[in-house]
C-alpha positions in Angstrom: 0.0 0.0 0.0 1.5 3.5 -1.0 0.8 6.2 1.6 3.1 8.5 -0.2 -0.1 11.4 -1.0 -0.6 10.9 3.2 2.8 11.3 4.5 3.0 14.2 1.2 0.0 16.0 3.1 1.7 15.7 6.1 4.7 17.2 5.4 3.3 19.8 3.1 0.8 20.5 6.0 4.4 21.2 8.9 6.1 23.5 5.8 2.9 25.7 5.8 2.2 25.8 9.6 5.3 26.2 10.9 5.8 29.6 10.1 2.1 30.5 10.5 2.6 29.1 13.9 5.4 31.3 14.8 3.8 34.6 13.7 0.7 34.0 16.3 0.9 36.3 19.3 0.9 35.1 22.8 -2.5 36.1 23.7 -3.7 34.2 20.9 -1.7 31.0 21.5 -2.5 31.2 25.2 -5.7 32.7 25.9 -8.1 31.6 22.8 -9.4 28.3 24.2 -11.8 25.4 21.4 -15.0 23.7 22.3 -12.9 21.1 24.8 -11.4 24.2 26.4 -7.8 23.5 24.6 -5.3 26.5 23.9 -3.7 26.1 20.7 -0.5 25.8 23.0 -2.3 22.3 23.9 -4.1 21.6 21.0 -0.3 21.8 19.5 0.8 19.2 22.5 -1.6 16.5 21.9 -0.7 16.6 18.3 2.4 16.0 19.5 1.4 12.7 21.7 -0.8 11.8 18.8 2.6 11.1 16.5 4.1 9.5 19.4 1.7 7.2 20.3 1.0 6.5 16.4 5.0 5.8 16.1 4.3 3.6 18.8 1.5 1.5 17.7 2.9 0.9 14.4 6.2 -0.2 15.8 4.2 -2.2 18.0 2.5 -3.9 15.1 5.0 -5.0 13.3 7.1 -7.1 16.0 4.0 -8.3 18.3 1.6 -11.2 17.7 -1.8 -9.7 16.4 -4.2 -8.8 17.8 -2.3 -6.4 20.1 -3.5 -4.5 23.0 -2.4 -1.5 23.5 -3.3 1.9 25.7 -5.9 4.1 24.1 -4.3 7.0 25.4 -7.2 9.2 24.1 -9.9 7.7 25.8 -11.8 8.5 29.0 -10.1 12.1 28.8 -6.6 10.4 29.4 -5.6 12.9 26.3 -6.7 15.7 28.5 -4.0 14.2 31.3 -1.6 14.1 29.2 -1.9 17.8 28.0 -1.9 18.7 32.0 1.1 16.3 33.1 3.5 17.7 30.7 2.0 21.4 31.0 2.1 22.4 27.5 0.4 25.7 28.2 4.0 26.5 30.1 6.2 25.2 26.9 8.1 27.4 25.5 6.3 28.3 22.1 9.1 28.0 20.1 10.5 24.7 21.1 6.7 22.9 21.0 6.6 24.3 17.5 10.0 22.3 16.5 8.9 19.1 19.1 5.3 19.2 16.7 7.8 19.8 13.5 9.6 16.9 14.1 7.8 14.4 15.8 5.5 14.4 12.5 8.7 14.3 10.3 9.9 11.4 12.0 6.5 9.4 11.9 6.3 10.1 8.5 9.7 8.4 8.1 8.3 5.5 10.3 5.5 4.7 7.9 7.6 5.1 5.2 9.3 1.8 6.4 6.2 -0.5 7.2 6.8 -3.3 6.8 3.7 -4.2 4.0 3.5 -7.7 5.4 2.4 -6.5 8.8 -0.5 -3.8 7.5 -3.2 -5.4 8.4 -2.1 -6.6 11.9 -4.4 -5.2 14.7 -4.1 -3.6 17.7 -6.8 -3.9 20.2 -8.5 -0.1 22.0 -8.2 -1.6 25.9 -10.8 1.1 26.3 -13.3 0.0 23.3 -12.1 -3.1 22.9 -12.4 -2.0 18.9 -9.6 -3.9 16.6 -8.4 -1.4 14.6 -5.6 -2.2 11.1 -2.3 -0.4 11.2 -3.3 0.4 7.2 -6.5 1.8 8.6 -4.5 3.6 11.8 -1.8 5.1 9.4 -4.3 6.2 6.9 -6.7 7.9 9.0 -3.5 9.7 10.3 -3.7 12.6 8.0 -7.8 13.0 9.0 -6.8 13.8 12.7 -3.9 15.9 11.9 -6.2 17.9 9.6 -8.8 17.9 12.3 -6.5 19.8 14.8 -5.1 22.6 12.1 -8.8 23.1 11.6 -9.3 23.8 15.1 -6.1 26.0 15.6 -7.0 28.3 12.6 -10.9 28.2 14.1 -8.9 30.1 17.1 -6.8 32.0 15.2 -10.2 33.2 13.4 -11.9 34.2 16.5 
């Protein structure tokens, strides 16, 4: 399965935002808050756990026997925890932008080298209990990455 058009978006998406990012003021990264009461500081963090966990999973699913379980770290507001725990609001702006920048860059790389074999190993939500494809994870990437610049340039429109 090519993803080469996803992991294109992706990186075409970090080029663009990047610099848009680093042009927004402080009161606007700080103080404009979504409908699940997110700055973009934090909406800009869990993007951040999102690649990780994603680089995660897929690693996950191409060494361990499928189905797999592993954390949903999104569910039951666990997101939300994670967002608090590593206090995003307080990050310096400049260094979340690069963390964002290159945690993407580098799952982009990771799903470059799946191994195609292994794409339609599972992994099992412990909190849904849903079996979910690593093709299917990977390609719905780009949807949830889209999602959240949506909802940082809904902010910045306010």
């Amino acid at each position: 399965m090519d993803f080469s058009n996803m992991t294109n978006e992706i990186l075409k998406g970090l080029s663009t935002w990047e610099s848009k990012l680093t042009k927004l003021s402080e009161d606007t990264i700080m103080n404009k808050h979504n409908d699940q009461n997110r700055t973009i500081k934090e909406i800009l963090g869990h993007m951040v756990d999102s690649a990780s966990n994603n680089t995660h999973r897929i690693i996950h699913l191409q060494y361990q026997n499928s189905p797999f379980s592993f954390p949903d770290y999104a569910a039951n507001g666990n997101n939300d925890r994670w967002i608090a725990i590593q206090n995003y609001q307080g990050e310096h702006w400049k260094n979340l932008i690069q963390h964002w920048k290159y945690s993407h860059i580098h799952l982009v790389h990771v799903i470059k080298n799946v191994n195609p074999e292994k794409l339609d190993n599972e992994w099992i939500s412990d909190s849904t209990s849903d079996k979910i494809r690593l093709k299917d994870m990977i390609t719905d990437f780009l949807r949830h990455f889209n999602l959240h610049l949506a909802e940082i340039q809904e902010l910045i429109d306010k």
